[in-house]
N, C-alpha and C positions, 0 to 999 in steps of 0.2 A: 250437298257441299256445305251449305249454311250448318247444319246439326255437326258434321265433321271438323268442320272450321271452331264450332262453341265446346266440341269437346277437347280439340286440341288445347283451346287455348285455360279451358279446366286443371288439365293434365298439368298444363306449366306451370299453374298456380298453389298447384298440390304439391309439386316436386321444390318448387321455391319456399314453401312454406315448411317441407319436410327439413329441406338443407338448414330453413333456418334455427329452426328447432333441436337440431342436433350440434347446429354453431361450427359449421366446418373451418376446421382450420389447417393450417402446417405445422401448428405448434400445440402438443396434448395441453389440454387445463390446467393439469401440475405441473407442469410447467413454466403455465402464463400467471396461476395462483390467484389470488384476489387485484393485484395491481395490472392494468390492460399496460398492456406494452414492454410489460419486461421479460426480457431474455434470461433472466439470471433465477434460479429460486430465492426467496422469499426466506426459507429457513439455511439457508447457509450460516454455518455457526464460523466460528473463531477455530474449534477444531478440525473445522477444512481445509486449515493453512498448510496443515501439517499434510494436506494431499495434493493440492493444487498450490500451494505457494501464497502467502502474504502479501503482496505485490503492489507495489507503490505505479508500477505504468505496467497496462496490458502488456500482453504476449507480441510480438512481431507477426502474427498471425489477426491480432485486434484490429477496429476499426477506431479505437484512440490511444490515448495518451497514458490516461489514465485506466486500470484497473477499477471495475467496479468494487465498493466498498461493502465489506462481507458484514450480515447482520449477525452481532454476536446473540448468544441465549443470554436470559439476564444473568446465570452465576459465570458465563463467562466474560460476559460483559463489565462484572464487577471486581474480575482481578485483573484491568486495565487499571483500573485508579487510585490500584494499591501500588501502595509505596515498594518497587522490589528490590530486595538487598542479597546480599551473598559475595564472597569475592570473585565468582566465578562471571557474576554481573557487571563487575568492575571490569576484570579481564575481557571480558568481547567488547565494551565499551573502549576500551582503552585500544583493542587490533580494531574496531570501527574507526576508533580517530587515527590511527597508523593508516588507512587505508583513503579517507575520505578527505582530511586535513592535516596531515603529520607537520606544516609549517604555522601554520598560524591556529591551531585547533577552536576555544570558542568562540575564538573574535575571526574566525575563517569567514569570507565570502567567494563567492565564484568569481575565479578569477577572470571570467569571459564578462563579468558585469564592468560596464566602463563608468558608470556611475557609478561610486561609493558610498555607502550611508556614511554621513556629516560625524557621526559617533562611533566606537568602536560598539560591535553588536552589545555584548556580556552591558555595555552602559546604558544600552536600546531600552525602550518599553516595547509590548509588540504590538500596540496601537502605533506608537514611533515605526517599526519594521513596514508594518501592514500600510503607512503614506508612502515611505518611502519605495516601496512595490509598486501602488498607485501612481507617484508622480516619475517614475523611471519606466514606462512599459517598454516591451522590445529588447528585454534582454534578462540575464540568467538571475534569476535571484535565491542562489541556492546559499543560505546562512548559516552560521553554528559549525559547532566541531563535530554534526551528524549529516550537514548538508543540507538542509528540510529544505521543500521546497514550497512557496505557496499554498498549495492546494494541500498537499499534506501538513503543513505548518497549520493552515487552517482547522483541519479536520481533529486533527492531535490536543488543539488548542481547543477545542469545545469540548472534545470528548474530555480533561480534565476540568473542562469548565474556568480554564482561568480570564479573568476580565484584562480589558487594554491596556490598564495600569501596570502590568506585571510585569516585571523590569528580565529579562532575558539571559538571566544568571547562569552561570555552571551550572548549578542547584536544579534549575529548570530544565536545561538544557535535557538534563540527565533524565526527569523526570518524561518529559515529550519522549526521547531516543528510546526509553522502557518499555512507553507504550509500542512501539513497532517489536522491537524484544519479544512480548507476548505475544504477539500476532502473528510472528514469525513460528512461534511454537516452544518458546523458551520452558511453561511449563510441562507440557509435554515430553519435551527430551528430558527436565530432570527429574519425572517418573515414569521414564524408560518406554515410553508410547511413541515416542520419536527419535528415530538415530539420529548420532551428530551427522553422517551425510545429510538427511534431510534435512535438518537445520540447516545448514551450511550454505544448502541450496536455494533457503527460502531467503537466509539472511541475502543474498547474491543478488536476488531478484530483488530486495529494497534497498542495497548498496552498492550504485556502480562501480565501487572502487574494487568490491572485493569480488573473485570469480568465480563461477560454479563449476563444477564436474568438469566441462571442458577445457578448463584452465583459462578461458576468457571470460571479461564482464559480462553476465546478462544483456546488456545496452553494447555492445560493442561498438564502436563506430558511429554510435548515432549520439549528436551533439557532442561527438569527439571524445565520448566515452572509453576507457580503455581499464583493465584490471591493472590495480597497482600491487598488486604479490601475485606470485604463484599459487597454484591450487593443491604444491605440497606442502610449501610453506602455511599459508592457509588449515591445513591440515592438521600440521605438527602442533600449530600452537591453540587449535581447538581438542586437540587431543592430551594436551596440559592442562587442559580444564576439564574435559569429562574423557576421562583414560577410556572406559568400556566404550 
């Protein structure tokens, strides 16, 4: 019994050391990648938006708020920070402020915020935006004639690397709202790698205002979210800007 007993417990120490060795998990390696604990890959580019969506807040199926933030490759990482022009840039900008702000456009704030910044935004620094976030919590603080909202405001704002001094201009405004623009797939659709559907659909998912395929916001109903056009309208006047 003693020799049976020493081999059993061999046996355990073999089978434990096998498992540990081989690293069992639920999740393959490429998966998990060099970073322990994430869920997401490691190479996800900027041109995965164009598959899975751009997305300012996870899916209704997530377990938060926010979408995780996609790592771009460095050359696509580096026409985030270019200046992008065209009038066709103009044009979605101008149906994003139809849809997000059509009454008060740069100087918009959410109008569920009951505190107001002291300033009209366009006169803000965004060290000024960023206290007044801090000293107002517990309520919406979506700003500008794109809506930004903290965490995306934040993120936007480093990725151009602008400091706290920088006063929160049209000019800027324009420059932040571009970067989600490319993210969404804006170069993509204009070398014909992305339909306007898809576009459409990504823009949706980073603008409450505006609705995807089903003709409602992405966010429907959640913090009273609701599409402000139709999804022919919608349509029509993305199809004025890239006809094919």
């Amino acid at each position: 019994m003693f020799w049976q007993h020493i081999c059993m417990v061999l046996a355990w120490v073999f089978l434990a050391q096998g498992a540990t060795a081989q690293g069992i998990s639920l999740l393959k390696p490429s998966v998990l990648g060099k970073a322990r604990g994430s869920l997401f890959l490691a190479s996800a580019t900027l041109e995965d938006a164009s598959q899975t969506g751009a997305s300012l807040f996870a899916g209704r199926a997530g377990t938060g708020l926010f979408a995780p933030t996609l790592v771009p490759q460095p050359e696509a990482a580096s026409r985030l920070t270019q200046t992008v022009t065209g009038t066709d840039v103009e044009r979605i900008r101008y149906l994003i402020g139809m849809a997000e702000s059509r009454r008060d456009g740069y100087d918009a704030v959410q109008h569920g915020a009951t505190i107001k910044p002291a300033k009209r935004p366009t006169e803000m620094t965004l060290g000024e935006i960023y206290k007044w976030i801090r000293d107002t919590p517990r309520q919406p603080h979506a700003i500008g004639r794109y809506q930004f909202i903290p965490a995306t405001l934040k993120r936007l704002v480093g990725t151009l690397a602008l400091p706290p001094q920088t006063r929160f201009t049209p000019a800027v405004q324009d420059r932040l709202g571009d970067v989600l623009l490319s993210e969404a797939g804006l170069h993509d659709l204009r070398a014909a790698r992305l339909s306007r559907g898809a576009f459409m659909n990504n823009l949706a998912k980073i603008r409450a205002g505006l609705p995807n395929d089903t003709g409602k916001s992405h966010y429907d109903g959640y913090a009273g979210n609701k599409a402000s056009m139709t999804w022919s309208r919608f349509d029509v006047e993305m199809s004025k800007i890239f006809p094919s």
